[in-house]
C-alpha positions as CSV (number, residue, x, y, z in Angstrom):
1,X,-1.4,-0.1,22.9
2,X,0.8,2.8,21.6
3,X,-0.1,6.4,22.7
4,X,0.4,8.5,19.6
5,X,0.7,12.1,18.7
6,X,0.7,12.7,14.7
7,X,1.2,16.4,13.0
8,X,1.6,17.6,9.6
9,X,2.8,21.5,9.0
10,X,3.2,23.2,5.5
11,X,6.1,25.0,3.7
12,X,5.9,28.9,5.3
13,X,4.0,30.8,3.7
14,X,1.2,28.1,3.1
15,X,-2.1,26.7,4.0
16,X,-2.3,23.3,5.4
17,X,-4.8,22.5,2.4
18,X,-1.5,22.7,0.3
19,X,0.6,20.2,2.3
20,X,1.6,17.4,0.0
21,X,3.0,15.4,2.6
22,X,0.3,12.6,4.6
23,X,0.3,10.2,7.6
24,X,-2.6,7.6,8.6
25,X,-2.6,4.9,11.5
26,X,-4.9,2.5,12.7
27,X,-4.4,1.5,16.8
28,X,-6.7,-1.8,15.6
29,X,-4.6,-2.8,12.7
30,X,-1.2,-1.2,14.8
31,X,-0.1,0.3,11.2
32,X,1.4,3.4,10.2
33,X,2.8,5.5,6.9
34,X,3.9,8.7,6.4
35,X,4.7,10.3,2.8
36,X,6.2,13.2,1.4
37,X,4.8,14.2,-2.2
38,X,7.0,15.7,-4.4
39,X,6.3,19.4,-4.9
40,X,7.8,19.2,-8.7
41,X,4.7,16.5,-9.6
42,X,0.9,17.5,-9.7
43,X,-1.6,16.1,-7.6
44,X,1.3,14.6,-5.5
45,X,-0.9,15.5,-2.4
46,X,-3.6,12.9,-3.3
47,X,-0.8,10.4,-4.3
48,X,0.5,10.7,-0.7
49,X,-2.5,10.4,0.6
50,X,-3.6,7.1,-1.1
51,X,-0.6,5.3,-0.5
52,X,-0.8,5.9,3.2
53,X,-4.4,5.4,3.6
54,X,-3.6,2.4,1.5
55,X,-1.3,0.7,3.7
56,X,-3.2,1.3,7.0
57,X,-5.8,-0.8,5.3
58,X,-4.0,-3.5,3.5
59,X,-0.3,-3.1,2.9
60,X,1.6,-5.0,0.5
61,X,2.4,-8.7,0.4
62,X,5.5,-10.3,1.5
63,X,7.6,-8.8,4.5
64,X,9.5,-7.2,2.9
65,X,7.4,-6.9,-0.4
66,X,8.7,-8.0,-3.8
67,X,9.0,-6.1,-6.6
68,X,5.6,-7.9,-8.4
69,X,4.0,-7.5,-5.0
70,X,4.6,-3.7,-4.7
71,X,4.2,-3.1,-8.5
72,X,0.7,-5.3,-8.1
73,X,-0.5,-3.5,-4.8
74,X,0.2,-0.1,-6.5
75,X,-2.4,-0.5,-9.4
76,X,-5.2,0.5,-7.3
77,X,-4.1,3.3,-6.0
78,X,-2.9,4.5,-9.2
79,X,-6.1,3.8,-11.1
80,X,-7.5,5.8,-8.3
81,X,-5.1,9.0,-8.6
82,X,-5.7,8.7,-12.8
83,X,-9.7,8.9,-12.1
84,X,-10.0,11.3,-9.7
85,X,-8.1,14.5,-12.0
86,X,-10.4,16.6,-14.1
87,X,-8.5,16.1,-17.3
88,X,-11.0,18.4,-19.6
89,X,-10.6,21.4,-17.0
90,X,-6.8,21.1,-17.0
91,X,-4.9,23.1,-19.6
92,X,-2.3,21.2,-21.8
93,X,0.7,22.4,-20.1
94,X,-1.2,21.1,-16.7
95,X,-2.2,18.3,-18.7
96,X,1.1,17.4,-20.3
97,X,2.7,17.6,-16.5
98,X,0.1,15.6,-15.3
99,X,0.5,12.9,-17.5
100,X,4.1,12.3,-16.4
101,X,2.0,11.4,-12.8
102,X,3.0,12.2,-9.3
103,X,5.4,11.3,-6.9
104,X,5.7,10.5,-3.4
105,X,8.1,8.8,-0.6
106,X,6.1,5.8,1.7
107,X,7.5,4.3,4.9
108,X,5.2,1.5,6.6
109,X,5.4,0.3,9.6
110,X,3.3,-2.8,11.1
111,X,3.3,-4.3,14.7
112,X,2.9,-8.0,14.9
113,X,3.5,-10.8,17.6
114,X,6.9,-12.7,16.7
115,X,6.1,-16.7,17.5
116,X,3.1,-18.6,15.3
117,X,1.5,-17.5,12.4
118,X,-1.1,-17.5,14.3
119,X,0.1,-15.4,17.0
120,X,1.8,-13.1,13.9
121,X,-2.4,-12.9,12.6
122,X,-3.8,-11.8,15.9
123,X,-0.7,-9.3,16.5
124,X,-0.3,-9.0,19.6
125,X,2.6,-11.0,21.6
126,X,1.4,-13.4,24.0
127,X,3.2,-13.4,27.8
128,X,7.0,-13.3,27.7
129,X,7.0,-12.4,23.8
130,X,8.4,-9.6,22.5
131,X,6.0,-7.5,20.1
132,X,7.9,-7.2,16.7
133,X,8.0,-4.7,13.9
134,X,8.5,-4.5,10.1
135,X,9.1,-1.9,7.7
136,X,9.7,-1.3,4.5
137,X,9.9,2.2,2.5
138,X,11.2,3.6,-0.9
139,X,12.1,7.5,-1.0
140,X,14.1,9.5,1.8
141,X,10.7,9.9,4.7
142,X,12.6,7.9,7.9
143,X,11.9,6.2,11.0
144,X,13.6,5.8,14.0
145,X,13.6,3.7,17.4
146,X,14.2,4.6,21.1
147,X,15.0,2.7,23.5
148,X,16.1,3.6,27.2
149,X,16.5,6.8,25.9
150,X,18.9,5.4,23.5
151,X,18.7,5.6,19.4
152,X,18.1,2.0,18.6
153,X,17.1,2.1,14.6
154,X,17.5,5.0,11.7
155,X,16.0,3.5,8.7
156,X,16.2,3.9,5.8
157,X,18.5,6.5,6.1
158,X,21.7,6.7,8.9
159,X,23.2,9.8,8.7
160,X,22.3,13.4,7.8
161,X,24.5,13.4,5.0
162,X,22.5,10.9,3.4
163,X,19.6,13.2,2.3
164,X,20.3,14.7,-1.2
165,X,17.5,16.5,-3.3
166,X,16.6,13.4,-6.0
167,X,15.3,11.1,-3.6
168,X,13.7,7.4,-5.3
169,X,10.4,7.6,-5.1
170,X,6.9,6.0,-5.9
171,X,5.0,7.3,-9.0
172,X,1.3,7.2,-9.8
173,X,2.5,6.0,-13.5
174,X,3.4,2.2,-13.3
175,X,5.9,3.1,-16.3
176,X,8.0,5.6,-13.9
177,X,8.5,3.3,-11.3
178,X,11.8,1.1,-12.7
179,X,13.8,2.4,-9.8
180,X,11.5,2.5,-7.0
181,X,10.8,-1.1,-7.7
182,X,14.3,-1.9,-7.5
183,X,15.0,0.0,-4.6
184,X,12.9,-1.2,-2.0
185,X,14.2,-1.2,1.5
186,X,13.1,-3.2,4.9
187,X,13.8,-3.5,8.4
188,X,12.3,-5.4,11.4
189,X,13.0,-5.5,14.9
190,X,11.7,-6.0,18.2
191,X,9.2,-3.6,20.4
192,X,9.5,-3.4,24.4
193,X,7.5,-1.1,26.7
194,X,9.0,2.1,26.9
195,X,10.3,2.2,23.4
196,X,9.1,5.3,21.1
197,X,9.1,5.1,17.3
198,X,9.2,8.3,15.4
199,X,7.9,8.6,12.0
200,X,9.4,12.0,9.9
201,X,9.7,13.1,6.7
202,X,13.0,14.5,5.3
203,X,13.4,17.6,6.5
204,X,12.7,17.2,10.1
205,X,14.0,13.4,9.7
206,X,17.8,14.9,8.6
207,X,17.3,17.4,11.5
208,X,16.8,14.3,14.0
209,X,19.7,12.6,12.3
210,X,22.4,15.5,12.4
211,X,21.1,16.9,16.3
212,X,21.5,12.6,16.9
213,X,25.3,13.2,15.7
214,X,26.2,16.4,17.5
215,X,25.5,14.4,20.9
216,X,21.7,15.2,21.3
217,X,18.6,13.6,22.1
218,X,16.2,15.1,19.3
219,X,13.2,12.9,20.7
220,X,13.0,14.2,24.1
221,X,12.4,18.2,22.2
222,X,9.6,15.9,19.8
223,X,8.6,14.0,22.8
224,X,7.2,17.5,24.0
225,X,5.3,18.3,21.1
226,X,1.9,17.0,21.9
227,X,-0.4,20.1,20.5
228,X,-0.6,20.9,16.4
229,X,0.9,24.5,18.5
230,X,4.2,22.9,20.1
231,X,4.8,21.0,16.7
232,X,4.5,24.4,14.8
233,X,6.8,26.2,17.0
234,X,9.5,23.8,17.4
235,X,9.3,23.4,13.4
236,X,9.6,27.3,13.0
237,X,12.1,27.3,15.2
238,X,14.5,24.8,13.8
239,X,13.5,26.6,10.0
240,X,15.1,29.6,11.4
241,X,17.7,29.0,13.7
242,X,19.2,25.5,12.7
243,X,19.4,26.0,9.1
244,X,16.1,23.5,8.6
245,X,15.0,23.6,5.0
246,X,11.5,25.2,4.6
247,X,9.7,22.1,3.0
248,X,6.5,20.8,4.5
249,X,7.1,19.0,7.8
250,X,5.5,15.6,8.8
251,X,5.8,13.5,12.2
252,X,3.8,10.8,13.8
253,X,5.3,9.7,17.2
254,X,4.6,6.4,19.2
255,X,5.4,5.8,22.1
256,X,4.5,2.1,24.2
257,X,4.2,3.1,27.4
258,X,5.0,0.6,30.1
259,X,1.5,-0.5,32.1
């Protein structure tokens, strides 16, 4: 069973009610998402949040999902953002922006045994298998591996230079989602005792990425972080020292310790 540590921080300047970035995990399930709603979209906070709560419950079929299987999975969830806006309180420019829908990266990440199905069902390896992973995500949020202290994974993003401001991302209107659809990414591996997975959206993921290629071990500084206080510090630290754009900031870290 993973130990994990899992903090959200907003924008300076801002309450944490107005984060629009989300995380959820379930240790029973062994899932996790993280999202990072666009501030240009309204209600992008709930849209985060649904996905990710989403996905912790039932995540799409198909590893990695198809297009019809994402497109299919994300009805709900949009019916569910459409329903829960006050439309009669809104004014029409709020209206008019609304109705364009909201926004949001997703990254998923579920644990399963490698071997059987049934073995893949129960998810959890038997002796002398290795646990495995699977990912998928749309949008610019990142994961990473460790292993033996030792940068295993980046995905879906490689390098720091790889962030740009127009990420692809998931909308809450089915008819805006063409090139999210299209641009679906996975990845899968395996999982040994000892390894830590790190969960981040963009800002703090690019940060991980570009101290990764000036020689450093960015996880060991996360690694540290295990009060909502250490995350907030190191975050306001790297905003103001290291150049770290001041967006909301999002990590959930994993770590399977060895018994």
């Amino acid at each position: 069973m993973p130990f994990v540590t899992a903090f959200r921080l907003p924008k300076n300047g801002y309450t944490i009610d107005e984060c629009e970035d989300a995380f959820d995990y379930s240790l029973d399930s062994l899932r996790f998402a993280i999202s990072d709603g666009a501030t240009e979209s309204s209600f992008s906070d709930r849209w985060a949040q649904s996905l990710v709560k989403q996905f912790v419950i039932e995540p799409p079929f198909g590893v990695p999902p198809t297009e019809d299987s994402l497109q299919f999975w994300l009805l709900p969830q949009q019916m569910e953002w459409q329903s829960g806006i006050d439309w009669a309180s809104l004014p029409w420019f709020a209206q008019e922006k609304a109705e364009r829908g909201a926004y949001a990266t997703l990254v998923g990440l579920e644990f399963g045994a490698h071997g059987t199905i049934w073995q893949k069902f129960v998810g959890r390896a038997l002796a002398g298998e290795e646990m495995m992973w699977h990912a998928f995500a749309v949008g610019d949020s990142n994961l990473f591996q460790v292993r033996d202290d030792e940068l295993l994974h980046a995905f879906p993003l490689e390098k720091s230079e790889d962030f740009n401001s127009r990420p692809i991302l998931l909308a809450s209107n089915a008819g805006n989602n063409l090139s999210a659809l299209k641009d679906i990414r996975a990845a899968e591996g395996g999982c040994k005792p000892g390894d830590l997975f790190c969960l981040a959206t963009d800002a703090l993921a690019k940060w991980f990425l570009a101290q990764h290629e000036a020689g450093e071990k960015p996880w060991q500084i996360l690694r540290q972080c295990q009060t909502e206080e250490a995350f907030a510090a190191h975050v306001k630290l790297i905003r103001e020292t290291q150049g770290v754009r001041n967006d909301d900031t999002t990590m959930v870290l994993l770590e399977w310790r060895e018994s």
